[in-house]
C-alpha positions in Angstrom: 105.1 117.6 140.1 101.6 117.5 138.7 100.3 114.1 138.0 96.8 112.7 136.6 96.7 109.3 138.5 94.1 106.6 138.2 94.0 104.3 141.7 90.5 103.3 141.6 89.8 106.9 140.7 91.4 109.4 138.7 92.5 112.5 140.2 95.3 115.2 139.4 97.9 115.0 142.2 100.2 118.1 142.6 102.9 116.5 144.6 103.3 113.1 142.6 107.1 111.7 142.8 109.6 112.8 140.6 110.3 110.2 137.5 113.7 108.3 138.1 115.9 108.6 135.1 117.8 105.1 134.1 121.3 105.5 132.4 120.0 105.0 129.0 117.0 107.3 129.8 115.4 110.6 128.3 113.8 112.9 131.1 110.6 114.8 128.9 109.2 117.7 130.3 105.1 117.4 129.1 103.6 119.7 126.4 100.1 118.0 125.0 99.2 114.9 126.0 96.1 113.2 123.8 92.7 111.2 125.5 93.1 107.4 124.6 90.3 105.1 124.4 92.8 102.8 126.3 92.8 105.4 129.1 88.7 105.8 129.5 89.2 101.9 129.3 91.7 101.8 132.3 89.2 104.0 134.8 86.8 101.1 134.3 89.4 98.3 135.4 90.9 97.8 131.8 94.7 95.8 132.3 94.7 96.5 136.3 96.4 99.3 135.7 97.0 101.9 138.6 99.1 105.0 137.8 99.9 108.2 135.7 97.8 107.7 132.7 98.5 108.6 128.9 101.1 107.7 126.3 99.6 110.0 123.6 102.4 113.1 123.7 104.7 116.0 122.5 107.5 117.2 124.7 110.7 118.9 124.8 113.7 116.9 126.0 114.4 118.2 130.0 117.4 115.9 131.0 119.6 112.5 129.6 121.0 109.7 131.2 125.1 109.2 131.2 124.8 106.9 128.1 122.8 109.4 126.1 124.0 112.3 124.1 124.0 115.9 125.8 122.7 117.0 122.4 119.0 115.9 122.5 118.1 117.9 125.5 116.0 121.1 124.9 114.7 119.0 121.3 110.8 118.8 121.1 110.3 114.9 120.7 107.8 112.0 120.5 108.0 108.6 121.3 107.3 104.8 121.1 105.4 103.8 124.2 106.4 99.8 124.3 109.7 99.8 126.3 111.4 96.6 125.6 114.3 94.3 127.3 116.3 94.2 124.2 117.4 90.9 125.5 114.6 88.3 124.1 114.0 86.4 121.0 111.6 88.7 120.4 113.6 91.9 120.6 116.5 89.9 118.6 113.9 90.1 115.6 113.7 93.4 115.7 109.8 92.8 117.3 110.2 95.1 120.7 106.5 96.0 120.4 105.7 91.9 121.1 109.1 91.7 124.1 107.0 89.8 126.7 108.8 91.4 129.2 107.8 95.1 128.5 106.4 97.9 130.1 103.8 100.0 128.1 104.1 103.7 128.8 100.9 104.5 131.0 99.1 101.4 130.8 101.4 98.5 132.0 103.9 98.9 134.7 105.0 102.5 133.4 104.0 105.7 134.8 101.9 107.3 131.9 102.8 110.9 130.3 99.8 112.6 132.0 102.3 114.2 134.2 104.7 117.3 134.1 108.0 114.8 133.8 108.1 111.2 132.6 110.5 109.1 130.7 111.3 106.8 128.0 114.6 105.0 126.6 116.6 106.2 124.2 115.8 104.1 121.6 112.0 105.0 122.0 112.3 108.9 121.5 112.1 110.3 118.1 112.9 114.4 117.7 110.6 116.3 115.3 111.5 119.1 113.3 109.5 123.0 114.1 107.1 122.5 110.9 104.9 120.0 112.9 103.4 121.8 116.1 102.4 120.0 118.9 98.3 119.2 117.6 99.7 117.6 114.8 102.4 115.7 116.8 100.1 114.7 119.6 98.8 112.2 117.7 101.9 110.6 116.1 100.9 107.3 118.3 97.2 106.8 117.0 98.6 107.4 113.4 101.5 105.0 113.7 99.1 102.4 114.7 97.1 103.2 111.4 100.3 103.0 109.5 101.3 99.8 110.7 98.7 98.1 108.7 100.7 98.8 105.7 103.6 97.6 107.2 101.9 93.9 108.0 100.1 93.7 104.2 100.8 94.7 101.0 97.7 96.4 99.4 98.6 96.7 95.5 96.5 99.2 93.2 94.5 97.3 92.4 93.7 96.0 95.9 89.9 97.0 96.4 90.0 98.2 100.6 87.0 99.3 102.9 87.7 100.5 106.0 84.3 100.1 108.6 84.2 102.2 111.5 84.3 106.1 111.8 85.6 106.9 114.9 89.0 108.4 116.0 90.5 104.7 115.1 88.9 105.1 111.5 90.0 108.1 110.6 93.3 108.0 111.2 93.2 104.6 109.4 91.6 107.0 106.4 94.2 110.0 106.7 96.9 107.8 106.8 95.7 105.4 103.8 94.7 108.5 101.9 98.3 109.9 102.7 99.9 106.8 101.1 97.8 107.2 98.3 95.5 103.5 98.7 92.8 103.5 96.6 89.4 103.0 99.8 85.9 103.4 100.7 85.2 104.0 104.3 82.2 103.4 105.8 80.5 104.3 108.5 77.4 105.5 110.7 77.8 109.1 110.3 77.7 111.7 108.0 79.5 114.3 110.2 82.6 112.3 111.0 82.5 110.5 106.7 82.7 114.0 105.9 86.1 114.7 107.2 87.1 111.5 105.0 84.8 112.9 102.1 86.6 116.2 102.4 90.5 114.8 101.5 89.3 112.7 98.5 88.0 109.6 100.0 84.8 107.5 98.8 82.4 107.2 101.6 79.4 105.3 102.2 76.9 104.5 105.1 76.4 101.6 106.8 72.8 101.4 106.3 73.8 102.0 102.1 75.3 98.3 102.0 73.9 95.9 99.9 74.6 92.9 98.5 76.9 93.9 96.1 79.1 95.0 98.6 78.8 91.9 100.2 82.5 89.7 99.5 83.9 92.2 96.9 86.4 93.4 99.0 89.6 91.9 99.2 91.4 94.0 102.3 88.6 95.3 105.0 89.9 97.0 107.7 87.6 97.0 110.9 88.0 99.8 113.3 84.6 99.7 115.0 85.3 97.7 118.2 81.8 95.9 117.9 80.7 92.7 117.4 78.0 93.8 114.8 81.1 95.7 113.2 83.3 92.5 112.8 80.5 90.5 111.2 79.5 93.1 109.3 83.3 93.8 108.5 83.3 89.4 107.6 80.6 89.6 104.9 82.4 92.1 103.0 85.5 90.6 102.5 86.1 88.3 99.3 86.6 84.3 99.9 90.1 84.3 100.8 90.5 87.9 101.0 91.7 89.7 104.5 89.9 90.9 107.8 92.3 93.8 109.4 91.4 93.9 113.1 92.2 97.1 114.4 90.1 97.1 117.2 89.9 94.8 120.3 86.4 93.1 120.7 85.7 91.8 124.1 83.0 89.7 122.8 82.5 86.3 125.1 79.6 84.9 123.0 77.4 85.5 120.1 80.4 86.1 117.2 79.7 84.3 114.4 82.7 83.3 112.9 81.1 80.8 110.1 82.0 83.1 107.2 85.9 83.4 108.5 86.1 79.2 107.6 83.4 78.9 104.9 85.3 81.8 103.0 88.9 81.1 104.0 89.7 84.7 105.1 93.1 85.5 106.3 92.4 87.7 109.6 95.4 90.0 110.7 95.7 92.0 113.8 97.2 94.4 113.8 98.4 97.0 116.8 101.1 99.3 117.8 103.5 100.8 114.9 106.4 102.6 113.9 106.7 106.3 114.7 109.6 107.2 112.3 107.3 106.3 108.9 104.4 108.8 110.3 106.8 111.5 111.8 108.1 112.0 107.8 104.3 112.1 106.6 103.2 114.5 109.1 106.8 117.0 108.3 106.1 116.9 104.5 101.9 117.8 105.5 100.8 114.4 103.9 98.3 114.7 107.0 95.6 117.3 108.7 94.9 116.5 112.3 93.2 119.7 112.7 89.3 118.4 112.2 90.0 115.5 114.6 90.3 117.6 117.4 86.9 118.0 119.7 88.6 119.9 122.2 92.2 121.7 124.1 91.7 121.7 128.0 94.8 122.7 130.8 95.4 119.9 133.1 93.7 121.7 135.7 90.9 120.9 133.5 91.3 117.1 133.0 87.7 116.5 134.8 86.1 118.5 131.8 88.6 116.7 129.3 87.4 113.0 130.3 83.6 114.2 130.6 84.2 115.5 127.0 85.9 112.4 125.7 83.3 110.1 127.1 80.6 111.9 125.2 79.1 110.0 122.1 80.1 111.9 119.0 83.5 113.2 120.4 86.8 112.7 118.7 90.2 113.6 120.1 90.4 115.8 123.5 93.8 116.9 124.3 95.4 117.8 127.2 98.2 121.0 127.7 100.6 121.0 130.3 102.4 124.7 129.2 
């Protein structure tokens, strides 16, 4: 089968093995798969990882192991890329996403869904109904980890939230916010990407248009730029015991200053990987629009033009078909 492969280099093989399909395993035959951040990351050493890349995907439902019903096959499905033990603590408390002995579809010890065939368990696979089409369903992952802030805190109405970053990370955060109906400003660097916020009823604002009133009057920020400048920046607006969302992972070594996070007694969360099932019933009642997100469609005979694309500063999601 066709495979996109990173081993010190990524290249599409045409003969990769076949996926072996466990008894309490769904075989998925590949429709779109979605560029990751995580997997530009990975072809510059990110985790060690070597294999198929992606865990961004829509597919249909090819084969079942014996302990799975007959009936899922030929359903169009999504899925939850941490596979857990279901045997820890961890798992016991319903936190799978956190099992310390999982695999992570396409970034630790799983073969990715950059590939004609791949599976997941059972449990992870989640069938969506024909109103969502496979754009929209593509990114089901990035927007579950935008929803799962709202699972971790409880933002009233009268909560006042800023979200700081405009990327692919910060708007989802925004559709998904805006979906649930929180009251937010989001902020960011420019006015191209703001305006797909600005266009679904969300208060925007530059960077370079905060001033000191902004400064701790917000009692939930949400960062999503990945940046050191972005966290402090993110710091000084929050209020004295108010709370930092980290959304994005800052590799920082030196030079964060993290006075502020004492002095002002912030609570920081982090916050990662969430639930599909809460997003899947957004995006089948069109809560959400996907569509301006996209930068670009490419075959996966194309996947060289798909990562040039998605490494290119202004790009948002590039997505990948394999029918």
């Amino acid at each position: 089968m066709k495979a996109l492969v990173f081993d010190d280099k990524l290249k599409l093989d045409n003969n990769y093995k076949n996926p072996q399909m466990g008894e309490n395993d769904v075989l998925i035959k590949t429709k779109m798969v979605g560029i990751c951040n995580t997997d530009y990351e990975i072809t510059k050493g990110y985790m060690g990882y070597k294999g198929v890349l992606g865990h961004e995907f829509v597919g249909v439902v090819e084969n079942v192991g014996k302990n799975v019903d007959k009936a899922l096959i030929g359903k169009r499905v999504v899925g939850e890329i941490n596979c857990a033990c279901n045997n820890c603590s961890y798992c016991h408390q319903n936190l799978q996403r956190h099992c310390p002995n999982r695999s992570t579809l396409g970034i630790w010890q799983k073969d990715g869904c950059f590939s004609e065939y791949f599976t997941l368990p059972k449990e992870n696979v989640i069938e969506i109904s024909d109103n969502i089409d496979d754009i929209t369903a593509t990114f089901t992952e990035p927007l579950a980890a935008a929803y799962e802030i709202l699972e971790q805190i409880h933002i009233k109405p009268q909560t006042k939230v800023a979200i700081l970053g405009d990327g692919k990370l910060g708007l989802c955060i925004s559709l998904v916010f805006r979906a649930m109906n929180v009251d937010f400003v989001h902020i960011g660097k420019h006015i191209e990407k703001l305006e797909i916020s600005k266009n679904i009823g969300v208060k925007t604002m530059l960077l370079d248009e905060i001033t000191d009133e902004h400064r701790k009057s917000f009692d939930v920020v949400v960062e999503a730029t990945g940046s050191t400048g972005g966290f402090e920046t993110s710091a000084s607006l929050v209020k004295p015991r108010g709370i930092l969302v980290l959304k994005s992972t800052i590799a920082a070594r030196e030079g964060l200053n993290l006075a502020s996070i004492v002095v002002d007694e912030i609570t920081i969360q982090g916050s990662r990987c969430g639930q599909f099932r809460p997003v899947v019933k957004l995006l089948e009642d069109k809560k959400i629009d996907v569509k301006p997100l996209v930068s670009g469609i490419y075959g996966v005979d194309e996947f060289e033009k798909a990562f040039e694309l998605n490494s290119q500063k202004g790009t948002l999601k590039v997505l990948v078909k394999f029918d």
